[in-house]
NUTIBA-22176 format. One record per residue (C-alpha): chain; z, x negated, y. Coordinates in Angstrom, 2 decimals, m for minus. Each point is the difference from the previous one (the first is absolute). Example, Ala and Ser with C-alpha at 12.3 -4.5 7.8 and 13.67 -1.06 7.14 Angstrom:
<pts>
mol=A | up=7.80 | east=m12.30 | north=m4.50
mol=A | up=m0.66 | east=m1.37 | north=3.44
</pts>
This chain:
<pts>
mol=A | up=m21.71 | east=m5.66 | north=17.12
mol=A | up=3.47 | east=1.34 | north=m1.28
mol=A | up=0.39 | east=3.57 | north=0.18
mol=A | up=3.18 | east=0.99 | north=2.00
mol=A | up=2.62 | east=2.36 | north=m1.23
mol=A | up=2.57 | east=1.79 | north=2.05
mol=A | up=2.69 | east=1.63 | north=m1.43
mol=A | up=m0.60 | east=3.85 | north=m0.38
mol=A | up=2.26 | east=1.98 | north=1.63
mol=A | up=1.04 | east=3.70 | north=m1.20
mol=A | up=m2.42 | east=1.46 | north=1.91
mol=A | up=m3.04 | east=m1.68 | north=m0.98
mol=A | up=0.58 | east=1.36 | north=m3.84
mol=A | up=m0.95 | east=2.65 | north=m1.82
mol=A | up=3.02 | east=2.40 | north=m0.35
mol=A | up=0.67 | east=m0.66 | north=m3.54
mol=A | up=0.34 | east=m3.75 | north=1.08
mol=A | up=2.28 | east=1.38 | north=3.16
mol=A | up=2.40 | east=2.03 | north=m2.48
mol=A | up=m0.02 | east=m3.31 | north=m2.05
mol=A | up=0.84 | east=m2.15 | north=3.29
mol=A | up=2.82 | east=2.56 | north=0.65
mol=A | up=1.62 | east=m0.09 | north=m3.29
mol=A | up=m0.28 | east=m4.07 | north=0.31
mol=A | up=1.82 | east=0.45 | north=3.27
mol=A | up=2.91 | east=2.03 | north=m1.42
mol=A | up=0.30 | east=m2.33 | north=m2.80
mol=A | up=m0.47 | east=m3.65 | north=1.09
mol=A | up=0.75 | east=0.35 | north=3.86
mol=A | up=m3.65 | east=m0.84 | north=0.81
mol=A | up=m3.34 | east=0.26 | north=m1.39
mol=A | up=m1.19 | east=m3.67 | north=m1.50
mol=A | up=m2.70 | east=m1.32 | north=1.88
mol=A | up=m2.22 | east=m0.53 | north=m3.21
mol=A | up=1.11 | east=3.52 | north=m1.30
mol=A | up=m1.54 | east=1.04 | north=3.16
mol=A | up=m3.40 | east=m1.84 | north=m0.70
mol=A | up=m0.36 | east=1.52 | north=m3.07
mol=A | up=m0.05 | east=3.32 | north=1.72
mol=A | up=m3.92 | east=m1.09 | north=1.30
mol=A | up=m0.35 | east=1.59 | north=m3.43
mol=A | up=0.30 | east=3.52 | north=m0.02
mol=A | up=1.33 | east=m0.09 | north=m4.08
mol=A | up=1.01 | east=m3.54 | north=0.45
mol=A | up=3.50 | east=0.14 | north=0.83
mol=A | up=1.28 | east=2.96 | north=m1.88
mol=A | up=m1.95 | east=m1.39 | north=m2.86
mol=A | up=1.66 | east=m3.57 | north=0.35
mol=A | up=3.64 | east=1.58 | north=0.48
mol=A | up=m0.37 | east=2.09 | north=m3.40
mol=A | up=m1.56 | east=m3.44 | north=m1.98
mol=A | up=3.07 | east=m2.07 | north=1.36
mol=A | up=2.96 | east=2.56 | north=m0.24
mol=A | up=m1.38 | east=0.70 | north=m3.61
mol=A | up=2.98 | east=m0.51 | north=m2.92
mol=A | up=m0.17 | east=m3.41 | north=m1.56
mol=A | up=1.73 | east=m1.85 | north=m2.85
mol=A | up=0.79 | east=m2.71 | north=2.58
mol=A | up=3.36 | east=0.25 | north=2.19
mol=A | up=m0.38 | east=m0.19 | north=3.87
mol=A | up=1.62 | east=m3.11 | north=m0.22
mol=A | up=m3.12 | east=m1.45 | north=m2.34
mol=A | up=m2.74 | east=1.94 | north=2.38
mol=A | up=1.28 | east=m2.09 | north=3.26
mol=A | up=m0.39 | east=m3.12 | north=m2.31
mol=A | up=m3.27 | east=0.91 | north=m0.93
mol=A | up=m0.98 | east=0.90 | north=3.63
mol=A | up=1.36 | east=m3.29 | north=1.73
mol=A | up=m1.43 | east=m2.25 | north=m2.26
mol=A | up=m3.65 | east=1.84 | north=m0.19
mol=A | up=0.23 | east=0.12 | north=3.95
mol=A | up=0.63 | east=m3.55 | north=m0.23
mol=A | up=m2.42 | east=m1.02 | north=m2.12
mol=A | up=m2.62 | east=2.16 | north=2.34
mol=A | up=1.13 | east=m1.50 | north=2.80
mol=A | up=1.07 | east=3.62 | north=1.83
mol=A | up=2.28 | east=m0.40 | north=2.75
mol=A | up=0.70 | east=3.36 | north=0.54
mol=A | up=0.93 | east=0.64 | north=m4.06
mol=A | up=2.15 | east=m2.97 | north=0.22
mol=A | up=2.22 | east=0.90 | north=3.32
mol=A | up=0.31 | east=3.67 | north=m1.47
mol=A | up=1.11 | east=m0.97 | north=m3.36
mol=A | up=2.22 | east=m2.64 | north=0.93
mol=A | up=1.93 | east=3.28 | north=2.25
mol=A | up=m0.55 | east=1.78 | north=m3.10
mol=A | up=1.23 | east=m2.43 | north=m2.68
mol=A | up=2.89 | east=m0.60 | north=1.69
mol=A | up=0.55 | east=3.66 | north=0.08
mol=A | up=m0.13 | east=0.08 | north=m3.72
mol=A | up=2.75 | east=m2.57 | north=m0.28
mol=A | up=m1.61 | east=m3.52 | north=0.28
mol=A | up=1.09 | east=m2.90 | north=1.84
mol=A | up=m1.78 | east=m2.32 | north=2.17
mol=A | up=m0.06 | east=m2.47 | north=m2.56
mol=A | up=m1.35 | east=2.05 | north=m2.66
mol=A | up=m2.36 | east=1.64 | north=2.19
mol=A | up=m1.22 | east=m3.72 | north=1.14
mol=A | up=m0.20 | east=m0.87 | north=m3.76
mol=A | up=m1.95 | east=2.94 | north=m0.85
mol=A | up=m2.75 | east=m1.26 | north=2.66
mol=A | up=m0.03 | east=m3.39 | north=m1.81
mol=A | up=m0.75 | east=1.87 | north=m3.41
mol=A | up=3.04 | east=m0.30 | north=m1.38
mol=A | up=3.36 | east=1.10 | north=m0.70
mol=A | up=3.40 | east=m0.68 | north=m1.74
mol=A | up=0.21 | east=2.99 | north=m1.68
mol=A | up=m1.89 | east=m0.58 | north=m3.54
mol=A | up=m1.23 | east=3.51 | north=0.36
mol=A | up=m1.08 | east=0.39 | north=3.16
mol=A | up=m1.57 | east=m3.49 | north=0.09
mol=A | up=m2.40 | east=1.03 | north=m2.88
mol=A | up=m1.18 | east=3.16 | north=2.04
mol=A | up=m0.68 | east=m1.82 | north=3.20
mol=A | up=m1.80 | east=m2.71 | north=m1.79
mol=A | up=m2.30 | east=1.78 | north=m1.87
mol=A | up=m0.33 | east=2.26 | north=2.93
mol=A | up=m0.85 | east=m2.93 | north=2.29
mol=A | up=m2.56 | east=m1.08 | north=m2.99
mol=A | up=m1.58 | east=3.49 | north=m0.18
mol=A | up=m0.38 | east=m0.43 | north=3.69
mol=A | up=m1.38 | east=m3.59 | north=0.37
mol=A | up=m2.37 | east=0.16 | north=m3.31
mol=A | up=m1.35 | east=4.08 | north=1.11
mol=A | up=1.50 | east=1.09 | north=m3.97
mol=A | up=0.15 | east=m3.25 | north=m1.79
mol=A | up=2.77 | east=m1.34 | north=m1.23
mol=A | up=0.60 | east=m2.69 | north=m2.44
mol=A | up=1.86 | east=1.01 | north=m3.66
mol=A | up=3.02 | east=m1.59 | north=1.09
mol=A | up=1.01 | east=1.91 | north=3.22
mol=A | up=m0.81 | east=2.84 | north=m1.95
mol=A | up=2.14 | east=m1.11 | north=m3.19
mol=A | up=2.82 | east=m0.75 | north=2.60
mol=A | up=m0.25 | east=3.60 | north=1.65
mol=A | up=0.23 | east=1.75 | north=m3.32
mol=A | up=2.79 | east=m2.24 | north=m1.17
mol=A | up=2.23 | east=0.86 | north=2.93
mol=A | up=m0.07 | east=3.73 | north=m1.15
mol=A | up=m2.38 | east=1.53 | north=1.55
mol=A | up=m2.69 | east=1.92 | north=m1.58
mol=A | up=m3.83 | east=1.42 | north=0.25
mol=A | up=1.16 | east=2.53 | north=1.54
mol=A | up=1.32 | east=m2.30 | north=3.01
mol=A | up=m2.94 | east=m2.37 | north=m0.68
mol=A | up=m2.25 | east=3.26 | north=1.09
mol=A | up=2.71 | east=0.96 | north=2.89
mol=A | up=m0.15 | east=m3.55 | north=1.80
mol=A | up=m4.01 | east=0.32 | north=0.12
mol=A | up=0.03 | east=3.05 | north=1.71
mol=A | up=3.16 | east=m1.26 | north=2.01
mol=A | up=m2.48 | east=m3.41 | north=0.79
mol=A | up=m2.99 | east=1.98 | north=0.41
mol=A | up=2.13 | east=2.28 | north=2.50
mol=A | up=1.04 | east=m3.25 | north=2.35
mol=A | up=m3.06 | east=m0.88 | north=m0.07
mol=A | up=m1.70 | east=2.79 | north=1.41
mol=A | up=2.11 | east=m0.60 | north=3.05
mol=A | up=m0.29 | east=m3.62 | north=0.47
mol=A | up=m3.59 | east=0.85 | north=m0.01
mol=A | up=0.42 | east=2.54 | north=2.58
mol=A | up=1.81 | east=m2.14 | north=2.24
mol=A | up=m1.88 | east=m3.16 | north=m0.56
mol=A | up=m2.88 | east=2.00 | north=1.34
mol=A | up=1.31 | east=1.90 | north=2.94
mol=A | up=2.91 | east=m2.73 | north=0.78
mol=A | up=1.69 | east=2.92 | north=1.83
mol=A | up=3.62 | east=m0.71 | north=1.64
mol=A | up=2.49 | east=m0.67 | north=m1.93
mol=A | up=3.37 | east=2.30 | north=m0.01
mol=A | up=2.71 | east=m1.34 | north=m1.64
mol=A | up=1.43 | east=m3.88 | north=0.54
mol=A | up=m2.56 | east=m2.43 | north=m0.27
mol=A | up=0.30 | east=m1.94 | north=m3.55
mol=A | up=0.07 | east=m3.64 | north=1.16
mol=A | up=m2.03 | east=m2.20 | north=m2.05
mol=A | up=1.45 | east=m0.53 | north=m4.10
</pts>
């Protein structure tokens, strides 16, 4: 039997969480429906908010890369309708974002990030010497190597989530890549 999860509301937080819920509310408009399930945690969600707004060597641009292609590659629903709103909000096109769901992209660059991201994902870590190779050889370096794990190991904590509470999604359903 398959535990059921509703969507906490404000009130049914702690206050911490409820100051947290407010600030999402001034900011985004609304409070994200999986946002909102982390707050079953008392630490959960102020502890997720400070991991994922941390600095990193990686652009936003990069980071919604990274997210779409780790949600696709987890098969999360929810991750891929919000970061589909969000990469277009960070200046990709359909097309691109499309691509990036297929593992791949025109951009030498980028296309080395989301591959080896999509590899980290797949193989939990391994990756083979070329993808590797190919990352470092499009510039970036161990410091961005460490930045996309904890950017990969950031998605998928909330693929997880969602893949276990399958709560509503929020934002325009991704249709299938």
């Amino acid at each position: 039997m398959q535990t059921v999860f509703n969507v906490p509301t404000r009130e049914q937080v702690t206050g911490v969480n409820q100051t947290i819920f407010d600030n999402l509310q001034k900011a985004l408009g609304f409070v994200p429906n999986l946002y909102a399930t982390i707050a079953y945690s008392e630490n959960g969600l102020q502890r997720y908010l400070a991991f994922q707004n941390a600095k990193t060597s990686l652009s936003n641009k990069e980071k919604e890369a990274v997210n779409l292609i780790v949600s696709q590659e987890n098969g999360c629903i929810y991750c891929q309708s919000a970061h589909l709103v969000l990469g277009k909000l960070n200046g990709y096109s359909d097309e691109q974002l499309s691509d990036i769901r297929k593992g791949r992209s025109e951009n030498a660059k980028l296309n080395a990030l989301v591959h080896l991201a999509s590899e980290i994902t797949r193989n939990r870590g391994t990756v083979n010497d070329e993808s590797i190779s190919e990352f470092f050889n499009q510039g970036y370096t161990k410091e961005n190597l460490v930045d996309l794990i904890l950017q990969v190991s950031d998605k998928i904590a909330m693929n997880y989530l969602h893949n276990l509470t399958k709560i509503p999604v929020d934002f325009p359903l991704a249709e299938a890549a």
